[in-house]
C-alpha positions in Angstrom: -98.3 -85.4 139.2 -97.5 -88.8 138.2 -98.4 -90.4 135.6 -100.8 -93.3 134.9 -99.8 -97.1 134.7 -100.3 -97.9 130.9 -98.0 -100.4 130.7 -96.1 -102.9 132.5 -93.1 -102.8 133.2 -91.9 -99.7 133.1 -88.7 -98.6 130.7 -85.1 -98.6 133.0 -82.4 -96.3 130.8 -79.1 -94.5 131.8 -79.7 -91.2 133.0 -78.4 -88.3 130.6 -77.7 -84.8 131.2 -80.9 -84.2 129.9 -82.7 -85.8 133.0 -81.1 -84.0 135.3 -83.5 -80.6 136.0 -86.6 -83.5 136.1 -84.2 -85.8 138.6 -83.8 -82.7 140.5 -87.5 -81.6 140.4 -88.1 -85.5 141.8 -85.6 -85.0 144.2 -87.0 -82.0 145.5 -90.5 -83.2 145.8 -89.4 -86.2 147.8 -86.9 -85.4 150.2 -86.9 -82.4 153.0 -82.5 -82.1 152.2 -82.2 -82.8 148.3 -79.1 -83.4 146.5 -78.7 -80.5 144.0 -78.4 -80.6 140.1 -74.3 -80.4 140.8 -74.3 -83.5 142.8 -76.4 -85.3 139.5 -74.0 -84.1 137.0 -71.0 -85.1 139.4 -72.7 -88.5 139.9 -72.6 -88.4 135.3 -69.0 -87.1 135.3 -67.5 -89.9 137.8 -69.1 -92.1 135.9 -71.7 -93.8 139.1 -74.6 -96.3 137.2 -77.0 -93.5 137.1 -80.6 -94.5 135.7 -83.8 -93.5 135.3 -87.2 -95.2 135.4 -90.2 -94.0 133.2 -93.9 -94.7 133.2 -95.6 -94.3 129.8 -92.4 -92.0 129.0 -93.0 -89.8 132.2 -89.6 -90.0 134.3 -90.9 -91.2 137.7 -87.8 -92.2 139.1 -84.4 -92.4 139.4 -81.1 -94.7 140.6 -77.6 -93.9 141.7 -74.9 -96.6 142.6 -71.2 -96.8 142.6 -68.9 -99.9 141.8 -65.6 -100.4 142.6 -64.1 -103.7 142.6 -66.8 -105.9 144.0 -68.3 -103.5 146.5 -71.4 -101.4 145.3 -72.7 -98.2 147.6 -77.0 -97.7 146.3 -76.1 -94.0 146.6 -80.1 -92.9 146.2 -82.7 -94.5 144.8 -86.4 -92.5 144.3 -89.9 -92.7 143.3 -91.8 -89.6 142.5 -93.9 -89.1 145.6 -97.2 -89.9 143.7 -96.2 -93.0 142.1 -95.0 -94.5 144.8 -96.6 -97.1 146.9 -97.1 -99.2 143.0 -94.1 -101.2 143.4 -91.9 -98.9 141.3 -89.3 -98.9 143.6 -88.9 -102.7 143.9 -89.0 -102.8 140.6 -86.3 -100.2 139.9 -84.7 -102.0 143.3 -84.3 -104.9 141.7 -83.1 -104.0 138.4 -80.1 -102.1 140.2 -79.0 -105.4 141.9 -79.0 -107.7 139.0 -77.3 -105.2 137.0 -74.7 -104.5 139.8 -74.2 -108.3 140.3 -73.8 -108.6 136.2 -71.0 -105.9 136.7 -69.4 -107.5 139.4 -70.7 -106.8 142.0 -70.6 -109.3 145.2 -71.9 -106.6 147.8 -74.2 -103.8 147.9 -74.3 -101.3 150.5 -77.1 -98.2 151.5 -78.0 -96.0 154.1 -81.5 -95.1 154.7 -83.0 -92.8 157.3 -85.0 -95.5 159.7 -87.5 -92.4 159.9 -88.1 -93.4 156.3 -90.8 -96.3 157.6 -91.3 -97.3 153.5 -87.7 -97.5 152.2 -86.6 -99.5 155.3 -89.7 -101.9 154.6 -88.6 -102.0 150.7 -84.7 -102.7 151.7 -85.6 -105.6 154.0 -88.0 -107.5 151.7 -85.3 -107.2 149.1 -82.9 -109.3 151.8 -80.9 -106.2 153.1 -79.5 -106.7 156.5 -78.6 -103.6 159.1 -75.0 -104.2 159.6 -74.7 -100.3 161.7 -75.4 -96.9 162.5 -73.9 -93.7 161.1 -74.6 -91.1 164.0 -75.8 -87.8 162.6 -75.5 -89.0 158.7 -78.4 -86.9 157.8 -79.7 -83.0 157.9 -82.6 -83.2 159.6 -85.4 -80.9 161.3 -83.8 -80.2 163.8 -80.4 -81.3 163.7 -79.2 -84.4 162.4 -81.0 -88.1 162.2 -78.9 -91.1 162.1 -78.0 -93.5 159.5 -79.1 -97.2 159.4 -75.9 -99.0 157.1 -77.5 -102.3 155.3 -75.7 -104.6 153.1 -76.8 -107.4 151.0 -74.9 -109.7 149.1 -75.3 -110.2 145.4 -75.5 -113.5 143.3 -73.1 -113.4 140.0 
């Protein structure tokens, strides 16, 4: 259940250990083939920018992006599935790409399932651009689904 919209905006912080079994529970709820809680704890150990996004203190979703050199990969970005449609996700969105470009970042890469009609929709507004296709990127029901690869370049 998500929670209610008390205030505006909502509080970005680094994930912790602490948030992974709630980033998990998220994950779970919004995707058919979830990354596990080992996959969040690698993403902490590497170190990736991993962040979460609360609501009135209620984690409601979540960020994970890489950096290395000046080429960023948005690894998986999620909004509880009952808090989304608010604009949580362009909000978190957005807060991952001026942070990458503060980092250094010049260029940020994702995939996204083009079955997922919203996040294509959210990419695009934010001035993505599909640059390919990853055949069979994704577990799917049945078999695989492909991969639309978008890039967008950041401002420093």
């Amino acid at each position: 259940m998500s929670a209610a919209v008390e205030s505006w905006p909502p509080r970005v912080r680094l994930m912790t250990e602490a948030d992974v079994d709630r980033v998990s529970a998220l994950e779970h709820a919004a995707y058919p083939f979830p990354w596990s809680r080992g996959i969040f704890r690698d993403c902490l150990r590497v170190p990736y920018d991993c962040r979460v996004l609360e609501e009135s203190g209620t984690l409601v979703g979540y960020s994970v992006t890489s950096l290395a050199l000046d080429e960023a990969h948005l690894l998986n970005l999620c909004i509880e599935p009952g808090a989304q449609g608010r604009g949580l996700g362009g909000f978190l969105l957005d807060y991952v790409l001026r942070e990458t470009a503060a980092a250094g970042g010049r260029i940020i890469y994702l995939e996204v399932r083009p079955s997922n009609a919203a996040a294509v929709s959210l990419y695009e507004r934010a001035g993505f651009i599909r640059i390919g296709v990853r055949r069979n990127y994704y577990r799917a029901q049945p078999g695989r689904e492909d991969a639309l690869v978008l890039a967008r370049t950041l401002k420093g």
